[in-house]
Backbone as numpy.savetxt, mean C-alpha at the origin, in Angstrom:
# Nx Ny Nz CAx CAy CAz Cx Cy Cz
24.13 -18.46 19.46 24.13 -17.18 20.17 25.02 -16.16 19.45
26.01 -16.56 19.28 27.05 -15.85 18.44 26.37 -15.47 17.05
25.85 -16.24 16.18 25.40 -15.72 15.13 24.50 -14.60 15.13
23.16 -14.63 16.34 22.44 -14.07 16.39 22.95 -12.81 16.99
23.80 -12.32 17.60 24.41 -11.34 18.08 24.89 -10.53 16.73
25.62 -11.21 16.02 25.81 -10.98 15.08 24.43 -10.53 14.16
23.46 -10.72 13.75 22.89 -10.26 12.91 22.01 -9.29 13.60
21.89 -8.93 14.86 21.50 -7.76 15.76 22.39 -6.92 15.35
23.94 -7.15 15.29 24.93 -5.74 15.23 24.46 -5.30 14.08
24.30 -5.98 12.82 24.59 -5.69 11.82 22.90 -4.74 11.21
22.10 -4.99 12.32 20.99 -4.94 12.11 21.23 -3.20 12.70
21.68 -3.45 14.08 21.83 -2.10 14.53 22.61 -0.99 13.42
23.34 -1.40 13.22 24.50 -0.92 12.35 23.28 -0.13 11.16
22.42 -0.80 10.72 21.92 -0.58 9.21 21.15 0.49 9.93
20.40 0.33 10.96 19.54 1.81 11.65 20.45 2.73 11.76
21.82 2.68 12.10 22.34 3.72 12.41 22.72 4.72 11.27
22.76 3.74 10.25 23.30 4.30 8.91 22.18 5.01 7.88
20.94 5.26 8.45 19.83 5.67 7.80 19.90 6.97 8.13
19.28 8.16 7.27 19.15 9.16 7.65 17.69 9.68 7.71
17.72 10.76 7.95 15.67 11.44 7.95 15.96 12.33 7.60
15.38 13.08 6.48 15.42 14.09 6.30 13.83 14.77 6.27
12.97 15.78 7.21 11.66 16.35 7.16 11.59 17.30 6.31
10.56 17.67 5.66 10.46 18.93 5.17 9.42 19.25 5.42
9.20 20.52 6.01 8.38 21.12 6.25 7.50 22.33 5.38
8.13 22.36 4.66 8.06 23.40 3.47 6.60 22.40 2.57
6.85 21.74 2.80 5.99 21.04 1.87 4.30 20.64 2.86
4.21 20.89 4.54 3.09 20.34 4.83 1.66 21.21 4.49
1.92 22.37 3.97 0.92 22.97 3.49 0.27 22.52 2.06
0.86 21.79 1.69 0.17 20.79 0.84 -1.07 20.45 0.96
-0.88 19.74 2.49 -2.31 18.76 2.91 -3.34 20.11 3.50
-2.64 21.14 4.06 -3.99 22.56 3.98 -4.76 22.80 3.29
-3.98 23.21 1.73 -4.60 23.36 0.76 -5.67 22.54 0.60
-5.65 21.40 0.98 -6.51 20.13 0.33 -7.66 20.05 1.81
-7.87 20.54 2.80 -8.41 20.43 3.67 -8.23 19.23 4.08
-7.21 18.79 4.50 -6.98 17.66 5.77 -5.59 17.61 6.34
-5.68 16.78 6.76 -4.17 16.32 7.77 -3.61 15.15 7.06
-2.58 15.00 7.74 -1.87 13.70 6.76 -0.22 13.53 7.03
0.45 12.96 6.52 1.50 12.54 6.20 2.58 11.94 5.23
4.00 12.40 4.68 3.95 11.29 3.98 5.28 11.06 3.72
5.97 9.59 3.48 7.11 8.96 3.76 7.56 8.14 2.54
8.89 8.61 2.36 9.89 7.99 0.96 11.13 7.26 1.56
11.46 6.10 1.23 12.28 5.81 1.23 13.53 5.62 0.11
14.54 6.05 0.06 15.44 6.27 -0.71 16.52 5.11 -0.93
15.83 4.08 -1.90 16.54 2.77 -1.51 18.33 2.61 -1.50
18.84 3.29 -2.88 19.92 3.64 -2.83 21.14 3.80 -1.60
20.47 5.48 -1.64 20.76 5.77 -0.47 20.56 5.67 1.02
19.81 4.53 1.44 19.31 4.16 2.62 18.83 5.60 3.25
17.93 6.30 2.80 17.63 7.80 3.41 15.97 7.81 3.45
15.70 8.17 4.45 13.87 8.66 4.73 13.97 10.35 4.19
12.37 10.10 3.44 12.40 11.75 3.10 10.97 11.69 4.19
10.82 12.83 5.03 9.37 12.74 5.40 8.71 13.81 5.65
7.05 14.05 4.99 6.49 15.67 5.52 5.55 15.03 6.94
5.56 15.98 8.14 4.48 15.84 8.94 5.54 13.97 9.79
6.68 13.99 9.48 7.59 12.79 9.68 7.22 11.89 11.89
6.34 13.05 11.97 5.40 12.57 13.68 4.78 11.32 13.13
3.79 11.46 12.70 2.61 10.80 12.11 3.12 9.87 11.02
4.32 9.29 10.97 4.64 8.18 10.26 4.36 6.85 10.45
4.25 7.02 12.01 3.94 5.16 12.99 2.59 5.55 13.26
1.70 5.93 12.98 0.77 6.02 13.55 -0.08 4.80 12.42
-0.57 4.10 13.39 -1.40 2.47 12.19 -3.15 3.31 12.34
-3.31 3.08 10.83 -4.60 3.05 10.43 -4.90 1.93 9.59
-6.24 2.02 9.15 -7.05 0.72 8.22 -6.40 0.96 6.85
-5.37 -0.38 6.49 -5.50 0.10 5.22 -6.12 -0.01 3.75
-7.02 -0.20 4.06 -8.84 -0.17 3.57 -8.02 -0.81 2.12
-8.16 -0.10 0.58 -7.49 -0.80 -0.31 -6.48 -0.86 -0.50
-5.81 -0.58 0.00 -3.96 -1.14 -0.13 -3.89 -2.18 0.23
-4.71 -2.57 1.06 -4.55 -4.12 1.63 -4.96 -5.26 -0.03
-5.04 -4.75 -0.61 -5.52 -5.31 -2.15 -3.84 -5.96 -2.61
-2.94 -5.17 -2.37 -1.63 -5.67 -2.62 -1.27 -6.95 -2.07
-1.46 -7.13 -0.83 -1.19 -8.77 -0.12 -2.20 -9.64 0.08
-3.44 -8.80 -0.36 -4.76 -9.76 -0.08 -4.57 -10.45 -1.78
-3.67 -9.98 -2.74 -3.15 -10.28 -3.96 -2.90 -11.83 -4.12
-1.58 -11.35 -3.21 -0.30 -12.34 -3.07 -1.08 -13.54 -2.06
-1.80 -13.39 -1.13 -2.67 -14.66 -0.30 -3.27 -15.30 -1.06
-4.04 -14.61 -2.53 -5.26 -15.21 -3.34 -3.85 -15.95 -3.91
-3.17 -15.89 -4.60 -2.46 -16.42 -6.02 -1.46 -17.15 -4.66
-1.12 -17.22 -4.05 -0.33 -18.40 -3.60 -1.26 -19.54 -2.63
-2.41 -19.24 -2.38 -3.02 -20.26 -1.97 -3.95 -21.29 -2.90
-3.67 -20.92 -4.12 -4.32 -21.32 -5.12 -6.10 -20.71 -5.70
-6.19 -19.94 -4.62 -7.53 -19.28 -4.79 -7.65 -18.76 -6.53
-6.92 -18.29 -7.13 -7.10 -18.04 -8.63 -5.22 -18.29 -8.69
-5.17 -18.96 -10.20 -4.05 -19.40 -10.57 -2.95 -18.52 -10.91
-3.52 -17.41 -11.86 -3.07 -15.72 -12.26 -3.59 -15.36 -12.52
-3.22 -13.33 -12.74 -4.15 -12.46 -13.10 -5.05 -12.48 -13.82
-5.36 -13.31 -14.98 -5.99 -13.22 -15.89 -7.31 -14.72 -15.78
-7.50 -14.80 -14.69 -8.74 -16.08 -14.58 -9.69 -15.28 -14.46
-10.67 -15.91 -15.23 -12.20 -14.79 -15.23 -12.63 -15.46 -13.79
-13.26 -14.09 -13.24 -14.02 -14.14 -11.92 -15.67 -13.90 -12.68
-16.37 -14.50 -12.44 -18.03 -14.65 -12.94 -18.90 -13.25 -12.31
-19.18 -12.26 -12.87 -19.87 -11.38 -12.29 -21.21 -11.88 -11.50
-21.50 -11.49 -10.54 -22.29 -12.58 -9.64 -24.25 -11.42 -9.70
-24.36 -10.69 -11.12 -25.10 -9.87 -11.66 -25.86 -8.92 -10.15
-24.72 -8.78 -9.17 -25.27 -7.87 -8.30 -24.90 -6.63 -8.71
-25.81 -5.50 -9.09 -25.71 -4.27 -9.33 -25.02 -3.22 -8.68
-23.69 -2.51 -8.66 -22.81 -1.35 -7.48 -22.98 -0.55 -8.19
-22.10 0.30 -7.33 -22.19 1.51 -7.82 -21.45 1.97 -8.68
-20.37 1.46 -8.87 -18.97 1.47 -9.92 -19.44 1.00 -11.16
-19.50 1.03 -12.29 -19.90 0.72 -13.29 -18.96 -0.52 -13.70
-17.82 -0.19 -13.53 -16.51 -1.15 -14.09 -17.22 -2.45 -13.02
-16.94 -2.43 -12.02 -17.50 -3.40 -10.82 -18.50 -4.33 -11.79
-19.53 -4.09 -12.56 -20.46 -4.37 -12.90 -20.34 -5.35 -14.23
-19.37 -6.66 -14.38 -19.03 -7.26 -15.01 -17.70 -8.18 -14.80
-17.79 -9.37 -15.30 -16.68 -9.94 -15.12 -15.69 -9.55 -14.94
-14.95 -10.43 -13.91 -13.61 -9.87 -13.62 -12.26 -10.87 -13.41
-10.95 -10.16 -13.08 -9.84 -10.93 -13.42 -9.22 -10.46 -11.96
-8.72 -11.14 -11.81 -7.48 -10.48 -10.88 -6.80 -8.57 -10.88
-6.22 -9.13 -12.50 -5.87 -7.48 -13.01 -6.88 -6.49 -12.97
-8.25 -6.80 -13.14 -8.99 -5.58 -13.49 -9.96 -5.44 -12.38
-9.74 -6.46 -11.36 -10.51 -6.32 -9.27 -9.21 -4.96 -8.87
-8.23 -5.66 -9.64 -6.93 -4.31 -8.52 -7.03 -3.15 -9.21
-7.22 -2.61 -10.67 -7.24 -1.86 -11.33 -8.58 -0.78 -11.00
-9.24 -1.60 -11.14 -10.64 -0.90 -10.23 -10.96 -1.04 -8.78
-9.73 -1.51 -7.78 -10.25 -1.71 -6.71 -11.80 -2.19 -6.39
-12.50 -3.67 -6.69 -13.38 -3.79 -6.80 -13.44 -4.80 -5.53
-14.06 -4.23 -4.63 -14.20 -4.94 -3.53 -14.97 -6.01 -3.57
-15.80 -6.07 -4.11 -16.62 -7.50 -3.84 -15.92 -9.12 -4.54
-14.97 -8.79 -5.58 -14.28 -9.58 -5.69 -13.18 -9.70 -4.52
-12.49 -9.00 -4.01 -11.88 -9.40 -2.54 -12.31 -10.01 -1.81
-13.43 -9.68 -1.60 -14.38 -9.99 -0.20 -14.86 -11.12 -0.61
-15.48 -11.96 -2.04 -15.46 -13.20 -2.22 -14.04 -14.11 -2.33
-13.40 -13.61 -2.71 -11.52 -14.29 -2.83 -11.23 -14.59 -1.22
-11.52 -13.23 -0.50 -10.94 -13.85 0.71 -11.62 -14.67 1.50
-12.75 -15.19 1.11 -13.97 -16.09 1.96 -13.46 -17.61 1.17
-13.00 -17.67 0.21 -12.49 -18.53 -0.84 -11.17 -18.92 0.24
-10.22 -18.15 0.75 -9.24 -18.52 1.33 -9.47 -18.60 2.79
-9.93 -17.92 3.30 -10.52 -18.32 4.70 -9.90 -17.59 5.59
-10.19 -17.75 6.99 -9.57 -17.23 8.26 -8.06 -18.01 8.07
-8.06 -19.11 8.45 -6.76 -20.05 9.02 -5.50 -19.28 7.76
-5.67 -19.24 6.97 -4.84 -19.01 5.68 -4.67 -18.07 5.91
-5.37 -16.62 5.64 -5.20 -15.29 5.52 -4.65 -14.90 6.86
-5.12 -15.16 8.20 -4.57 -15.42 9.45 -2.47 -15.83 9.34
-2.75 -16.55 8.76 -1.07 -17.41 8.81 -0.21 -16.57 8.36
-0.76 -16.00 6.41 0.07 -15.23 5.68 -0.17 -13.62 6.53
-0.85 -13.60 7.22 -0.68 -11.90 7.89 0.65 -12.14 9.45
0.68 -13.09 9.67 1.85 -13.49 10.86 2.51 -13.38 10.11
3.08 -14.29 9.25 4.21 -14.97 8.89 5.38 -13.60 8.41
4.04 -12.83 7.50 4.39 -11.40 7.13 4.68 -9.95 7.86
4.05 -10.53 9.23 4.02 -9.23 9.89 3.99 -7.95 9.59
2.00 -8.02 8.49 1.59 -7.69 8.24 0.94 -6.15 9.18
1.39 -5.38 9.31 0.27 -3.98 10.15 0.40 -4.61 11.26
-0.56 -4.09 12.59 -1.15 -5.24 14.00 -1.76 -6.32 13.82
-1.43 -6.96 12.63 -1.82 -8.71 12.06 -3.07 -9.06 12.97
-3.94 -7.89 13.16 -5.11 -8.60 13.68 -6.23 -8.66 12.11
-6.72 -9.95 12.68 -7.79 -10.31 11.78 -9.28 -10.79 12.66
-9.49 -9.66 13.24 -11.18 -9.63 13.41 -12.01 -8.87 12.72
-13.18 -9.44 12.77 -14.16 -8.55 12.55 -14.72 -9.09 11.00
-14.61 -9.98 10.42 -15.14 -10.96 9.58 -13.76 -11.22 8.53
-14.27 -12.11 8.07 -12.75 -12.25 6.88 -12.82 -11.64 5.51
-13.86 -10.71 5.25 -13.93 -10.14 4.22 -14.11 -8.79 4.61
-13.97 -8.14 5.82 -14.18 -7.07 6.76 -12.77 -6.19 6.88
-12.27 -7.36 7.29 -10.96 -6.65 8.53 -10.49 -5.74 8.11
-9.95 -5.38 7.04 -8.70 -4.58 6.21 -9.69 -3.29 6.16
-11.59 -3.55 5.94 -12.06 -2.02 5.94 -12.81 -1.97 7.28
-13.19 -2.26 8.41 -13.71 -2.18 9.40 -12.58 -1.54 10.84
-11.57 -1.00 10.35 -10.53 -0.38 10.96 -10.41 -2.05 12.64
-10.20 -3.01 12.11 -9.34 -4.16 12.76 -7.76 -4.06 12.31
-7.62 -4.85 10.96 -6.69 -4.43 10.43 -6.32 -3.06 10.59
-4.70 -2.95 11.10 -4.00 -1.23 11.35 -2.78 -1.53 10.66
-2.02 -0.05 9.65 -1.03 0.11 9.45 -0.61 1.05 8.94
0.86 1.25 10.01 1.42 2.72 9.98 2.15 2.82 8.59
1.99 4.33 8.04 2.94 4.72 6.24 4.18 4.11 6.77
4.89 4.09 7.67 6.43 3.24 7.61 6.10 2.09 7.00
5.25 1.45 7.67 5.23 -0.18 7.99 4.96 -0.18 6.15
3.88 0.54 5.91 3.34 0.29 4.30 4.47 0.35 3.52
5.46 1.22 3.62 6.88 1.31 3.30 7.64 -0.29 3.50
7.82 -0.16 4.20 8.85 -1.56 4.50 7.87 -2.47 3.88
6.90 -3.10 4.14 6.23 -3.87 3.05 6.52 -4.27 1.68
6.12 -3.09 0.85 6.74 -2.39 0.08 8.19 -2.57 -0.47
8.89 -2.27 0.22 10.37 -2.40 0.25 10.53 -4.39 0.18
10.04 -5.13 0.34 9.97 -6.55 1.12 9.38 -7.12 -0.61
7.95 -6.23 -0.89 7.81 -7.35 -1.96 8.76 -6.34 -3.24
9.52 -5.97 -3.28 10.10 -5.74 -4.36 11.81 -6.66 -4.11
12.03 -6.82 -3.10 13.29 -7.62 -2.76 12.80 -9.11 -2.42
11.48 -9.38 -2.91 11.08 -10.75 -3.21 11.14 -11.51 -1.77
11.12 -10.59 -0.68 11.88 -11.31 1.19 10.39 -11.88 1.76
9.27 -11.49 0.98 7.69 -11.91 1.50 7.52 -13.17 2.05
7.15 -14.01 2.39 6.63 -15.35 2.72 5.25 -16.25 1.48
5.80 -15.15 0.35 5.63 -15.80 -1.07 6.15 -16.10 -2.01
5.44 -17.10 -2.85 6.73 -17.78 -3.96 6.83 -16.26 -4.85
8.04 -16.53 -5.84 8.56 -15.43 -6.80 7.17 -15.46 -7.40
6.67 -16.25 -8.51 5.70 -16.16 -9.08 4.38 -15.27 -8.64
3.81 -14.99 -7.46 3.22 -14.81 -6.98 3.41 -13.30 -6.36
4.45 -12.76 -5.95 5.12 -11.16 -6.18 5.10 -10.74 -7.31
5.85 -11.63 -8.34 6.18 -10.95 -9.87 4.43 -10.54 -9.99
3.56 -11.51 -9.83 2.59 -11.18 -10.52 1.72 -9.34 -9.67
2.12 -9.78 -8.40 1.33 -8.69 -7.79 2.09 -7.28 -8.40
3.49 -6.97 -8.28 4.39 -6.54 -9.16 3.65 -5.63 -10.77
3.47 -6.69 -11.19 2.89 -6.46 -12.76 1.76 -5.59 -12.58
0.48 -6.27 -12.05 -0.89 -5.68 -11.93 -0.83 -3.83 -10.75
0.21 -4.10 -10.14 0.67 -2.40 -9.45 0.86 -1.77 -10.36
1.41 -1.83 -11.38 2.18 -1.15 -12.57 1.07 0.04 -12.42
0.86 1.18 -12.06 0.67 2.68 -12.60 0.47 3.24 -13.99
1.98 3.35 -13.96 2.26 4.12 -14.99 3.62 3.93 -15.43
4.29 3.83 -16.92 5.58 3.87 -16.81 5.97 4.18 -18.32
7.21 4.80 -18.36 7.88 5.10 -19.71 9.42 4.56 -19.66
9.68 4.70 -20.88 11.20 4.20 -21.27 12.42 4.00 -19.71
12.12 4.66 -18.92 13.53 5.02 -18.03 12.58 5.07 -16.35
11.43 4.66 -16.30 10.50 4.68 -14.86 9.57 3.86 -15.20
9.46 2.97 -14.17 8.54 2.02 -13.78 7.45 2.71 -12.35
6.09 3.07 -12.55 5.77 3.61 -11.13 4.61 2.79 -10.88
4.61 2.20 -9.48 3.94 1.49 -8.97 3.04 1.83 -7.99
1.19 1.57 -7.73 0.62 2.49 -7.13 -0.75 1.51 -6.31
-1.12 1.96 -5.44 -2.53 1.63 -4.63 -3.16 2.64 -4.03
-4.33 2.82 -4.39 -5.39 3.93 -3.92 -5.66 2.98 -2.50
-6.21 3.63 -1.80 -7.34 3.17 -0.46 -8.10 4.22 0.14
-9.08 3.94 0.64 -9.90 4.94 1.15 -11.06 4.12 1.94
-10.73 4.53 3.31 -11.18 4.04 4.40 -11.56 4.58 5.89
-11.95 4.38 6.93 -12.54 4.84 7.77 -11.88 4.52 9.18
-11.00 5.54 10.12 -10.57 5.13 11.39 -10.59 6.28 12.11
-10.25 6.22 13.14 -10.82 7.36 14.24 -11.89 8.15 14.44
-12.87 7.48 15.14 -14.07 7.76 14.72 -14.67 8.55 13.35
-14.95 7.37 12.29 -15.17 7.44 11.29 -14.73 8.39 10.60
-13.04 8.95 10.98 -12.80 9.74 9.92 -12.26 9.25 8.43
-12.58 9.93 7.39 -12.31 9.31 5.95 -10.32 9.24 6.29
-10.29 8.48 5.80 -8.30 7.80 5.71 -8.46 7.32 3.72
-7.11 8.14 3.75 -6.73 8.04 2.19 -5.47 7.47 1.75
-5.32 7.06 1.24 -3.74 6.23 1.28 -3.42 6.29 -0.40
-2.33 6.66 -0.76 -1.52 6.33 -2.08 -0.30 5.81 -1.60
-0.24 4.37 -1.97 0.99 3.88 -1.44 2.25 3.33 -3.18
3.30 3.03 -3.01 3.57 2.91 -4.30 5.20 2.77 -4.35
5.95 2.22 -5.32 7.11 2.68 -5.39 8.02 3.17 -7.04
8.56 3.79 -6.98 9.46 4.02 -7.96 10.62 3.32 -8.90
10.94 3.15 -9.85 11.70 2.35 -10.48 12.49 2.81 -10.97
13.80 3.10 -11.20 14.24 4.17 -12.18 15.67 3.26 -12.48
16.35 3.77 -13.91 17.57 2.58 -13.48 18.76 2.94 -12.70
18.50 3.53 -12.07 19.38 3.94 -10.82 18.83 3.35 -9.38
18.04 4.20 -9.40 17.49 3.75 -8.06 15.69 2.89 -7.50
15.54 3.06 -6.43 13.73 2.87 -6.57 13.62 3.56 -4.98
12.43 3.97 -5.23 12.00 5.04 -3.90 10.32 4.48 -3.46
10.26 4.02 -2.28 9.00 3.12 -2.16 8.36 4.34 -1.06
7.19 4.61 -0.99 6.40 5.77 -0.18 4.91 5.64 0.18
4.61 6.43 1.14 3.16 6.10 1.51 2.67 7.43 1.79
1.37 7.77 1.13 0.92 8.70 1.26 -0.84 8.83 2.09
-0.81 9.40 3.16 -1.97 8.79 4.08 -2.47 10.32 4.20
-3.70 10.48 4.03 -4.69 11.96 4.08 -5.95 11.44 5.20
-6.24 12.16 6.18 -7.36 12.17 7.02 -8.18 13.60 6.64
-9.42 13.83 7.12 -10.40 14.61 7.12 -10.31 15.41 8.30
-10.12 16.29 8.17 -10.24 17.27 9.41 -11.50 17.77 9.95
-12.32 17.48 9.26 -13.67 17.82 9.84 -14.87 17.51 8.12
-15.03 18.21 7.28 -15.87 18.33 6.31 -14.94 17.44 5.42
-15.97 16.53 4.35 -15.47 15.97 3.57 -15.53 16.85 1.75
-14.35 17.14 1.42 -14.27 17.75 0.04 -14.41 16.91 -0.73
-14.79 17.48 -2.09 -15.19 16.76 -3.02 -13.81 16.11 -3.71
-12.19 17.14 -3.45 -11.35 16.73 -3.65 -10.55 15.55 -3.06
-11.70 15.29 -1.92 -10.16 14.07 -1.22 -9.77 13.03 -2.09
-10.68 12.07 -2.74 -10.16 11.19 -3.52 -9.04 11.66 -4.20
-9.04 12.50 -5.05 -7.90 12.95 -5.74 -6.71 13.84 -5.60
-6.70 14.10 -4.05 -5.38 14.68 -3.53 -4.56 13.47 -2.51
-5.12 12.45 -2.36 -4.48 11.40 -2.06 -3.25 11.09 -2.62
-3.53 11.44 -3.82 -2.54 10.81 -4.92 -1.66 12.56 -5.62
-2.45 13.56 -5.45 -2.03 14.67 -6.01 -1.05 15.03 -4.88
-1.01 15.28 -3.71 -0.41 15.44 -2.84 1.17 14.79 -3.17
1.09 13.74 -2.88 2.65 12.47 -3.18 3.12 13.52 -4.20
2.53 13.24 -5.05 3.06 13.62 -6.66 3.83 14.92 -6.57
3.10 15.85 -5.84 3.52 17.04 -5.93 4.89 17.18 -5.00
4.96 16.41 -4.39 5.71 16.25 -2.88 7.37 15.77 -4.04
7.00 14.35 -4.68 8.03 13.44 -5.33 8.46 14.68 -6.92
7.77 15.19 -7.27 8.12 16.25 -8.50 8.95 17.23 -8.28
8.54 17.75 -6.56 9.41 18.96 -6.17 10.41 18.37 -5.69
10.84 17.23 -5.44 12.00 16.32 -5.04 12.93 16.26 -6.31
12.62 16.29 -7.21 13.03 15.62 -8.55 12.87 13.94 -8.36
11.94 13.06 -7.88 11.83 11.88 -7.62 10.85 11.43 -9.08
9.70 12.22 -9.61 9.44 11.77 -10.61 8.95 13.08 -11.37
9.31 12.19 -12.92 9.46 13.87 -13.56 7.89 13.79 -13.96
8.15 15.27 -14.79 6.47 15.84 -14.91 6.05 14.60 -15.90
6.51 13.97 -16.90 5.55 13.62 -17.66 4.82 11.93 -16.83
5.00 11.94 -15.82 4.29 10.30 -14.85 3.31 11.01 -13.78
């Protein structure tokens, strides 16, 4: 009893010591781009939230391909593929993605977000498994209905930009309910983009919740040798779909973390 009291204070203690900082200056961002949205940094260093639109931080949606990050770490620690680099057999069904359209690896299903390798990986691991590692993780609303190669895009699976944050925050401090091997690797294949003095780490998604509105997600974190800044960037449709949403998902953050001084122009 005593211990556990103890790691409540200390727990309380660490909320109390966080700060928020909103900016508002920045939600005309997501105008420009015709939608709504939100989006949330954590400042590991400094234990500090940066947030635009900082309402709409808990709010859980599908997180359609981001869920590619732990649906990662389920494949490679259940033995479903050994590491990134095991050829997956193109199964000569024709998509629409061109890349899609040929053998594949671990590295180059996440690189291209290629769903049909997920959706066979996770039928490979099953309900009972993928079920366990979404508890254990307390994963989004850890529901898993709606088929096992479904959930994460059929808006079952929900999760709020905090939660994607703390996640986030979890597999870089290795605290997951996976072996090291099996982070390091998910770790590696995130890799973005990076130069001499920044490591930047990234996941597209794009998915469908509230009555079928398009949901956009750039989730990701920062490396720097000072600090690391882990963030989630979530775009909805306000009505008409632009030809820009895919690419203000990710333009948005950027512009948000540049005017921060969080990452410089050349990433």
């Amino acid at each position: 009893m005593q211990k556990l009291f103890i790691l409540l204070s200390v727990f309380t203690l660490t909320l109390l010591a966080q700060t928020t900082k909103e900016h508002r200056e920045f939600a005309s961002l997501y105008k420009k781009h015709h939608v709504s949205g939100c989006f949330i940094l954590l400042d590991y260093k400094n234990n500090t939230w940066i947030t635009v639109n900082g309402n709409k931080t808990n709010i859980k949606l599908t997180p359609a391909s981001t869920f590619k990050l732990f649906n990662s770490l389920v494949i490679l620690e259940s033995g479903a593929l050994k590491d990134e680099n095991e050829i997956i057999p193109w199964d000569k069904i024709k998509r629409s993605r061109d890349e899609w359209n040929s053998d594949q690896t671990l590295k180059t299903a996440f690189k291209y977000s290629s769903v049909w390798v997920y959706q066979l990986l996770a039928r490979k691991v099953g309900y009972n498994t993928m079920k366990s590692f979404i508890t254990k993780a307390h994963y989004g609303n850890e529901k898993v209905s709606g088929g096992i190669d479904q959930f994460w895009l059929n808006d079952s699976l929900k999760i709020s930009p905090r939660q994607q944050v703390y996640f986030l925050k979890s597999l870089y401090e290795n605290t997951l309910p996976f072996s090291t091997h099996s982070m390091d690797i998910v770790k590696l294949i995130s890799i973005h983009k990076q130069d001499s003095t920044t490591i930047y780490h990234g996941k597209t998604g794009w998915g469908y919740s509230n009555n079928s509105r398009s949901t956009g997600w750039w989730i990701g974190y920062i490396e720097t040798k000072n600090n690391v800044y882990f963030f989630a960037n979530c775009v909805q449709t306000t009505g008409k779909l632009y030809p820009d949403f895919a690419a203000c998902r990710i333009s948005i953050a950027e512009a948000i973390m540049k005017k921060l001084g969080l990452l410089s122009e050349g990433l």
